[in-house]
N, C-alpha and C positions, 0 to 999 in steps of 0.2 A: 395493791401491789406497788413496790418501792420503786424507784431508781436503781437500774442497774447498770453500773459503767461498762462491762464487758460486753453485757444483751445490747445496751447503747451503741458499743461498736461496731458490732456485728449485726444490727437489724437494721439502724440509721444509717450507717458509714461502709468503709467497703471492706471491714475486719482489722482483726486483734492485729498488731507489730510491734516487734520491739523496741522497733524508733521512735514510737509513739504512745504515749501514755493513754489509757481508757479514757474517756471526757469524765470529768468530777460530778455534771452536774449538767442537769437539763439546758442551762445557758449555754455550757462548753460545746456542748453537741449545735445550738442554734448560732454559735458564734461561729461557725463554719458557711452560713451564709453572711454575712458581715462583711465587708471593709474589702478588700483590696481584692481580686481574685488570684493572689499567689500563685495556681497552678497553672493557668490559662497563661500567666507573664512565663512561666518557669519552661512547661511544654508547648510550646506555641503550635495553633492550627487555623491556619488561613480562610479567615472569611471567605463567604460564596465570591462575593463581588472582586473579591484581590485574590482570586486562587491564580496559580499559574499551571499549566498552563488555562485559559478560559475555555469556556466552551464555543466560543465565536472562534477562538483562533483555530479550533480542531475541526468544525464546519467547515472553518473557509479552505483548510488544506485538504478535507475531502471533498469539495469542490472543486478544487482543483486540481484534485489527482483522477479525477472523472472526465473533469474537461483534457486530461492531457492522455488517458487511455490511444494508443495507436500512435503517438507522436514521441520526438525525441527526449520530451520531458518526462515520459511514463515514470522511469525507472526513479528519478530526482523528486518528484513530487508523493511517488508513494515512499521512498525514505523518508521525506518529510512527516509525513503524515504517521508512520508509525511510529515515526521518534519522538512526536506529542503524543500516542497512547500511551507508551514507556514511558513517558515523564508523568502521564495521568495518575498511570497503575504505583508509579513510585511514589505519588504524592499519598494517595489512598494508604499504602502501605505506611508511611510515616502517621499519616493519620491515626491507623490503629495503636502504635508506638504510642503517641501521645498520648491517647485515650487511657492506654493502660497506664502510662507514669503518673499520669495527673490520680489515677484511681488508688497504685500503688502508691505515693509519694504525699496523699492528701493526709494533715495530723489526724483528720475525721473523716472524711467525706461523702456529708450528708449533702453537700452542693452535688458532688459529681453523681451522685444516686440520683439527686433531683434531676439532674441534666439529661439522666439518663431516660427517665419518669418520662418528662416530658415531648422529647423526640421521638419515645416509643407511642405520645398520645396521637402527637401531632407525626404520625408515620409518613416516612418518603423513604420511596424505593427508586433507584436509578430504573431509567429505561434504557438502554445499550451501553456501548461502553467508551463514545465519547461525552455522553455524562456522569459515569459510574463515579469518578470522583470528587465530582459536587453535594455526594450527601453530609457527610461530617462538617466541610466548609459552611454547608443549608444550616444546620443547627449549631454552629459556633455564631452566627452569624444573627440567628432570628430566636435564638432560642435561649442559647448561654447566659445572654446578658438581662433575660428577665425572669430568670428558672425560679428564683424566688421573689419577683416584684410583683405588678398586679397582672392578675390573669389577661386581663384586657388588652394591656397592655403587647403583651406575648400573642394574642388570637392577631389583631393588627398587624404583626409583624410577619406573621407566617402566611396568613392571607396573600402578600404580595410576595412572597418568597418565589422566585424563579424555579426552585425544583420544585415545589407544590405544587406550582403550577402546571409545570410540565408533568407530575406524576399525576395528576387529575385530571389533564385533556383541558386545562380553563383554556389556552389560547386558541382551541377549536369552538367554544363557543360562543356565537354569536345574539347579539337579539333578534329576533326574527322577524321586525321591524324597522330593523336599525339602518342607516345609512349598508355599513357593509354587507349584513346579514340578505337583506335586498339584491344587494349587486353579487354577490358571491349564492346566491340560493342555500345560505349557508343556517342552522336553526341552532336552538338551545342545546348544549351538551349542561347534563344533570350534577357530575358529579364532584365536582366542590363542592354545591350547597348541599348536596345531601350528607358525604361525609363529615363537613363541619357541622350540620344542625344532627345527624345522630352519633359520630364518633367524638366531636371536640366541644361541642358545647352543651346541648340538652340530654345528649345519651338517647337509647333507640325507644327509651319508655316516657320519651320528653312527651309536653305537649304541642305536636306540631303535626299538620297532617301534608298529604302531597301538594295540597293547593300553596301551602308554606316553602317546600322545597322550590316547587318550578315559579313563585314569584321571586325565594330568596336567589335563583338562579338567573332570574331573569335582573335583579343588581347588580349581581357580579359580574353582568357580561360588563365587557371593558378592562378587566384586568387583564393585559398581556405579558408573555417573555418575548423577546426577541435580542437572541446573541447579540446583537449588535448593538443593543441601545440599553439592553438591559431590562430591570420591571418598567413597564410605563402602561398609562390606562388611556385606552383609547375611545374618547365617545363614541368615534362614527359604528365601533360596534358593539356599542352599549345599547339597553334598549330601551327608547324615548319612554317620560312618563312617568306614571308614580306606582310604587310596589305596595302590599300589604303584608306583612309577616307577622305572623301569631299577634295580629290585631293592632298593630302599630302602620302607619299610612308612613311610607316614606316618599313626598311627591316631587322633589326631584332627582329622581333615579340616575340619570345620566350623570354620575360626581362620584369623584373617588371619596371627597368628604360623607358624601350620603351613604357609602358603602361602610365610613368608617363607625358613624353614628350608628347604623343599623348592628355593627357589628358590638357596638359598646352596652346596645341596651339587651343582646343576647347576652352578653358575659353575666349583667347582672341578675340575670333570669333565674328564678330559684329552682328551677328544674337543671341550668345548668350549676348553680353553687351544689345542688345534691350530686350529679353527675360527677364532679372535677373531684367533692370531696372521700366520697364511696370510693373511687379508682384511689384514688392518694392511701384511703386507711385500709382497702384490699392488699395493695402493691407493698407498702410499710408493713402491715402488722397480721394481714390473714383474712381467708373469706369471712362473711358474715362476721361484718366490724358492732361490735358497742355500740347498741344505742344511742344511751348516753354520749358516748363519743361523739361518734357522728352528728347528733344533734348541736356539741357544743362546736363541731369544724367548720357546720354549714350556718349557724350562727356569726361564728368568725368570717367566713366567707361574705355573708350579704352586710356585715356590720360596716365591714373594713374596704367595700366593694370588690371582692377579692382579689386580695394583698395575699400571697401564697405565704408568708414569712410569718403571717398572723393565725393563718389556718395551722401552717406548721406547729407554731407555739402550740395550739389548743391541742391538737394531736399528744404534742411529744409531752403535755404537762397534765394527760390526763392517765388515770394506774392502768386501763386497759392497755396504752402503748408499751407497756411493759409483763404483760402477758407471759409468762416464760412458757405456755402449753401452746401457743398459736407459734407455730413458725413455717416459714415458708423456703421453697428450694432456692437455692442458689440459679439464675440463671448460668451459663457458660462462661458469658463476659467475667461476670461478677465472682466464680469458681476460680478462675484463671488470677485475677485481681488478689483476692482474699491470698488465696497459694501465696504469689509474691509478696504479699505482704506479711503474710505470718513467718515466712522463710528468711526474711530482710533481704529477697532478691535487690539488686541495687538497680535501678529505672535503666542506667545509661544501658543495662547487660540486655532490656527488650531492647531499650532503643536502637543499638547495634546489630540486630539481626540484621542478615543481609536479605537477597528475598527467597532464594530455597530455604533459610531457616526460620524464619516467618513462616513458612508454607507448613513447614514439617512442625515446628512448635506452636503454631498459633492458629493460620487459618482454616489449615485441614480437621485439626480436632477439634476447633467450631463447630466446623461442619456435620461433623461427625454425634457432638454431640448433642445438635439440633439448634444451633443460634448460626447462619453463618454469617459470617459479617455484612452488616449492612443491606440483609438481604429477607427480610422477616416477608412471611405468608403473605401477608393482603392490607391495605389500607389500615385493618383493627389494628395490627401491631401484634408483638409475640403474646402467645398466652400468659395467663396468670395461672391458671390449673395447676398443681403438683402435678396432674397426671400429663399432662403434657411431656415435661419434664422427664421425667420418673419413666423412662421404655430402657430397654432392651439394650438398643442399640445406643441410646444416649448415656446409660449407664455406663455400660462397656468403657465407650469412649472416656467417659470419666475418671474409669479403674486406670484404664493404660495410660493417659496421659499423669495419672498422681503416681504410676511407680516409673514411669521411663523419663519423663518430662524433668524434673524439679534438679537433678542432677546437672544435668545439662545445661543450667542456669545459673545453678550456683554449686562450685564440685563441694566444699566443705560443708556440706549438711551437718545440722547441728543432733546431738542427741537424741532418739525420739522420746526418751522418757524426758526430757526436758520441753522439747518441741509440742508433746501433746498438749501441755496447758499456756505454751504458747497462743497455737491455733484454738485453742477449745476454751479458755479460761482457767480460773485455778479451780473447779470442781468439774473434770473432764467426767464421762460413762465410766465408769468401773472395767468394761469390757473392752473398752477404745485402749486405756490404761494400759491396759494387760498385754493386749495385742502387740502396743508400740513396745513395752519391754521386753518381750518373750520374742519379737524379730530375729534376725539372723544377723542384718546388719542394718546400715543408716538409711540406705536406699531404703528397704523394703520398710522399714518401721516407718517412715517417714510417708510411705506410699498409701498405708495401715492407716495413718491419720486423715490425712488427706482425699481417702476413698471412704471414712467412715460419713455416716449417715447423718452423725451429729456433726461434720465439719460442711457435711451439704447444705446444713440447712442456716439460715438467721433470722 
């Protein structure tokens, strides 16, 4: 199987545009991770650690709208306090803005695919909702700037990431030993080290048994958040001593260095390079990846100690990544993207939504049709399955949003006999074809495209 620039834009990147020429050549598509990150300068999204408002400062105002409950300050301090949620919820909203421009607006983007890849590996979900707009800042922050460097590098980063930590209970867990764990009667919470040794680095078929979990948990105790100060590792409730993990002694446990090392010789673990490279040629190209493939990604993987940009290469330069029979559904995010981009929606026209139109154009028919923002099932991250996908109700929402939506974005819709091989390539279905000519008018041919089955999938 050849290179094919359109399959290339559509399976690597986030679809066909006018603005944008198909990539020439297996380079063109890898030269999207490259050099400068254009999009990130262009839509900007506020790291964890520089978000405004923080999450210190929305504690401290519900702090003090509790202490002032029955006093004359009630009414002053709970204004305060909900005009940092509004500023939350508005950042959030901008956030999604950005996400989509940098999707729509990318000449390729196989970075922002990546970006996406990887937040979904390394899952955080907000717990209430003076966090709720810390998750996009989480991954602009721990995640953006290594989506194609070495995995290791990326595991490191997220490890001390403040919403991880908060979405996996780590500042509850103590050593049960430990200076604080002693004085607080406070013991091990499990689940960091479980979900990093079977979601992010070995996979659940790794080889590592319980006794590996509650020692790798027993390292990590010491990583904290605290609003106030921010990530920091606190020995006194670390737990003294030295750990074993899948046969490596690490003996001084009590060090964020030791935590780092431990965490370096897991990256390079060939349970985890099969792991990271399966999920990458699943998520890219289709269940049940190429042998072959996969052998030469997980080669690239332990070669290169995995360098994701290397693994990439092995991926995109072998004929299975061009498989035109393996394709897979679009998730919602990525439907919505494609739309604007095949359409030349122009970025600033999401960016400008206000927030009822955001709600009505963007977050409800998330919802609806089964991605809602920032809000996936569990730890795992969204399914991969078509069938997941592929219901009833997620359909539905997908039909109504490609005839009512795309108007409302952009009123001069272009032709649909032109537009089909826009969206679709220059060899659209025979039956897609047909449809979009034989329409009534732009709306509805346009809608015809956009709800077919071949525009769902990449």
């Amino acid at each position: 199987m050849t290179f094919d620039p359109f399959l290339a834009a559509i399976r690597f990147g986030t679809g066909l545009s006018p603005r944008h020429a198909p990539p020439g050549d297996v380079d063109a598509v890898l030269a999207d991770l490259s050099g400068d990150d254009a999009m990130a300068a262009r839509y900007p999204i506020p790291p964890f650690s520089r978000m405004q408002p923080g999450i210190a400062t929305i504690k401290e105002a519900a702090k003090a709208r509790r202490a002032a409950r029955g006093t004359p300050q009630e009414d002053a301090t709970t204004e305060a306090y909900r005009g940092l949620i509004q500023a939350a919820m508005t950042l959030q909203r901008a956030n999604l803005h950005a996400t989509l421009g940098r999707m729509i607006d990318a000449p390729i983007g196989l970075r922002e695919r990546l970006v996406h890849f990887w937040a979904d590996h390394f899952t955080i979900r907000a717990r209430g909702n003076q966090v709720a707009h810390g998750v996009t800042p989480a991954v602009e922050e721990s995640i953006r700037p290594h989506a194609a460097g070495r995995f290791g590098t990326m595991l490191r980063a997220v490890a001390i990431q403040p919403m991880m930590l908060l979405y996996l209970d780590q500042p509850a867990s103590h050593g049960p030993t430990s200076v604080l764990g002693l004085r607080r009667g406070r013991g091990l919470n499990e689940n960091l080290a479980r979900e990093m040794l079977e979601l992010h680095m070995l996979g659940a078929e790794g080889a590592f048994t319980q006794s590996d979990v509650r020692e790798f948990a027993e390292l990590l105790t010491g990583l904290i958040y605290d609003p106030r100060q921010g990530f920091t590792y606190d020995a006194r409730q670390a737990e003294p001593g030295g750990e074993t993990v899948l046969g490596v002694t690490y003996s001084d446990a009590a060090s964020l260095d030791t935590i780092y090392a431990a965490l370096d010789d897991l990256a390079r673990h060939p349970d985890t390079a099969r792991h990271i490279c399966t999920k990458l040629a699943v998520h890219f190209i289709g269940p049940d990846p190429d042998a072959g493939l996969l052998d030469r990604m997980i080669t690239a993987y332990l070669d290169s100690e995995g360098d994701i940009q290397t693994v990439m290469t092995a991926m995109l330069t072998h004929a299975a990544a061009f498989d035109p029979v393996k394709r897979k559904v679009r998730r919602p995010v990525e439907f919505i993207a494609a739309t604007c981009r095949a359409l030349d929606v122009a970025p600033d026209a999401v960016m400008a939504l206000d927030r009822r139109r955001t709600r009505e154009k963007l977050t409800t028919p998330l919802q609806v049709m089964g991605q809602p923002w920032e809000s996936p099932p569990g730890p795992d991250g969204w399914p991969e399955a078509d069938e997941a996908w592929v219901t009833p109700q997620g359909m539905a929402g997908r039909i109504s949003w490609a005839m009512e939506v795309p108007v409302t974005l952009r009123r001069d819709l272009p032709d649909p006999r032109a537009f089909v091989e826009m969206a679709l390539g220059p060899h659209p279905p025979e039956e897609v074809a047909f449809a979009a000519a034989a329409s009534e008018n732009r709306i509805e041919g346009v809608g015809v495209v956009l709800a077919s089955a071949a525009f769902q999938r990449r």
